[in-house]
Every structure is written in C-alpha cells, then in structure tokens.
C-alpha positions as CSV (number, residue, x, y, z in Angstrom):
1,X,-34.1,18.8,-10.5
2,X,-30.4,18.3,-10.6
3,X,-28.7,17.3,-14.2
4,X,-27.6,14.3,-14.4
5,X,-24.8,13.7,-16.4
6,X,-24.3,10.6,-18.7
7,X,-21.1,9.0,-19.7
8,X,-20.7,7.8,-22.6
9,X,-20.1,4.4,-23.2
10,X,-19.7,2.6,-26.7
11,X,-18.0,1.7,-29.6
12,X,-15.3,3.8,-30.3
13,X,-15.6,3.8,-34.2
14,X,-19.3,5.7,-33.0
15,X,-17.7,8.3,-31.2
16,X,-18.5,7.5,-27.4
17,X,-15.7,6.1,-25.4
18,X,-15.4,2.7,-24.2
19,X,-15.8,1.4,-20.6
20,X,-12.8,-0.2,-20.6
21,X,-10.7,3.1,-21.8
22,X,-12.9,5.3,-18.9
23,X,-11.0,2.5,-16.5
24,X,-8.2,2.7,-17.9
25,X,-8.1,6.1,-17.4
26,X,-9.8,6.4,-13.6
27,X,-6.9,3.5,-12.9
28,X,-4.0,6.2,-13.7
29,X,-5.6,8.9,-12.0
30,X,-6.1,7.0,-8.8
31,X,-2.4,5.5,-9.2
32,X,-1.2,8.7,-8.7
33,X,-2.2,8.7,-4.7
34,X,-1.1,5.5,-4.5
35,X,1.4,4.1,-2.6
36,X,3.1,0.7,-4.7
37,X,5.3,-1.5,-4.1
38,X,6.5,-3.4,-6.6
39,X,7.2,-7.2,-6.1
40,X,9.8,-9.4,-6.8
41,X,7.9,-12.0,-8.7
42,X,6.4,-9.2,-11.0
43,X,3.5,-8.1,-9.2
44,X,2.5,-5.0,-7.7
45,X,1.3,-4.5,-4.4
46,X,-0.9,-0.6,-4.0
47,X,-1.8,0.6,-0.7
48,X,-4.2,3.7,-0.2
49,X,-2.9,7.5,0.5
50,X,-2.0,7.2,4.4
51,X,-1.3,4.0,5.0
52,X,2.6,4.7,5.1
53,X,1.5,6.4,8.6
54,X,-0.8,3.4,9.3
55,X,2.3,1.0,8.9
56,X,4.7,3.3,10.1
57,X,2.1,3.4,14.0
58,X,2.2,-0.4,13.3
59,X,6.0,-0.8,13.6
60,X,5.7,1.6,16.4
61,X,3.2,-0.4,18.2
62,X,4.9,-3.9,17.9
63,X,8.3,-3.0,19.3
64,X,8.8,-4.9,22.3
65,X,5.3,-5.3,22.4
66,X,5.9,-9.3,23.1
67,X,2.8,-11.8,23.0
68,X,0.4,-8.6,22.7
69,X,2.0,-7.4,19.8
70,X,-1.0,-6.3,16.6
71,X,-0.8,-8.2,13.6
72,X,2.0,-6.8,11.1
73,X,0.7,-3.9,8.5
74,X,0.5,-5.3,4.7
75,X,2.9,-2.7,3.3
76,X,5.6,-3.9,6.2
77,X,5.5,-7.2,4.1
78,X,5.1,-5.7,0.6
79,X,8.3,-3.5,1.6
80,X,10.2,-6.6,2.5
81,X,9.0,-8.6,-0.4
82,X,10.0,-5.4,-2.7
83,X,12.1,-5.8,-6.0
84,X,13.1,-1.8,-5.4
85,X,16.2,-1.1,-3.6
86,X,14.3,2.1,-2.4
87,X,12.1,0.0,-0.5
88,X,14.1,-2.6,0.7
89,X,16.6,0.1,2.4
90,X,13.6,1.8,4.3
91,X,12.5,1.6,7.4
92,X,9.0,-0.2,6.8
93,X,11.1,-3.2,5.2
94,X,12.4,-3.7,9.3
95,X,13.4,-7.4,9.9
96,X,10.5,-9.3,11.2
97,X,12.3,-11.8,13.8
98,X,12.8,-10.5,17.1
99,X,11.1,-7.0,16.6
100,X,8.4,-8.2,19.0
101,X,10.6,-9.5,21.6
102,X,10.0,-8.1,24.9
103,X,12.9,-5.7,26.0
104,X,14.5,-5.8,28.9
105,X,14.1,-3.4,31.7
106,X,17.3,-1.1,32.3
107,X,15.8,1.6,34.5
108,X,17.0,0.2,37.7
C-alpha cells in the first residue's frame, strides 16, 4: 500500500501550517508559469503557460479572415486593456478594427 502523505493544516501557534498560507504559497509557485497582464483599472488578468502561442495562432487566423473570422483570444484584449507599456507595444495588443477585413486580391 502506497503512503499517503498528510498536510498539515492548523493553527499556526500549534505548529501545523494553515490552509490559507499552503495557498498562499501554491499561488506564487504557479504565478511563476504564468502569463499576466496587468490591467489598467488595477486588476490582473493570468493566462496559462502556452497561451501566448494560442493568441498569437488566433491573430494569425483572423487576418483577412472576414465574416468567418474565430472569436478574438482573451489575452489579445487583456494586452490592449494593459497598464504596461511592454504590453501595449506588442504585437498581441494589434488594433481590433479592420484586422478582419477581407483583403483584396493582388495576384492578377
């Protein structure tokens, strides 16, 4: 039979470690593969390890893509809503207007 191991969880005066510090501390640890963006009214929007490729296939996809175009990626609108300049001068925070627009055909 496998061991089974037991956090603990209690007081801290006791000498366990509270739930709310083990959070705390899985929080940080899984902020670090995080991608975030912060906001500019204060909050902060975090996206999941790969989904900077995901948005970045998104953009890709909706580029002249008219009527059929896919629904816009989240982090395309957290970068544009972004309070960083880093953000803001990057190629996910892409105007939205016209991106879809069909484009005309020059190979003749």
């Amino acid at each position: 039979m496998a061991k089974v191991r037991k956090w603990p969880v209690g007081d801290v005066k006791r000498g366990g470690v509270a739930l709310r510090d083990r959070l705390r501390l899985l929080e940080r640890l899984s902020e670090d593969k995080m991608i975030v963006i912060p906001q500019e009214d204060g909050t902060v929007k975090r996206f999941p390890p790969g989904a900077d490729r995901e948005a970045f296939t998104n953009l890709s996809e909706r580029l002249g893509a008219g009527e059929d175009a896919p629904p816009e990626h989240a982090l395309l609108e957290a970068a544009r809503g972004s309070s960083e300049q880093r953000w803001l001068r990057s190629f996910f925070a892409t105007n939205a207007e016209g991106w879809t627009e069909p484009v005309e055909d020059l190979s003749e």
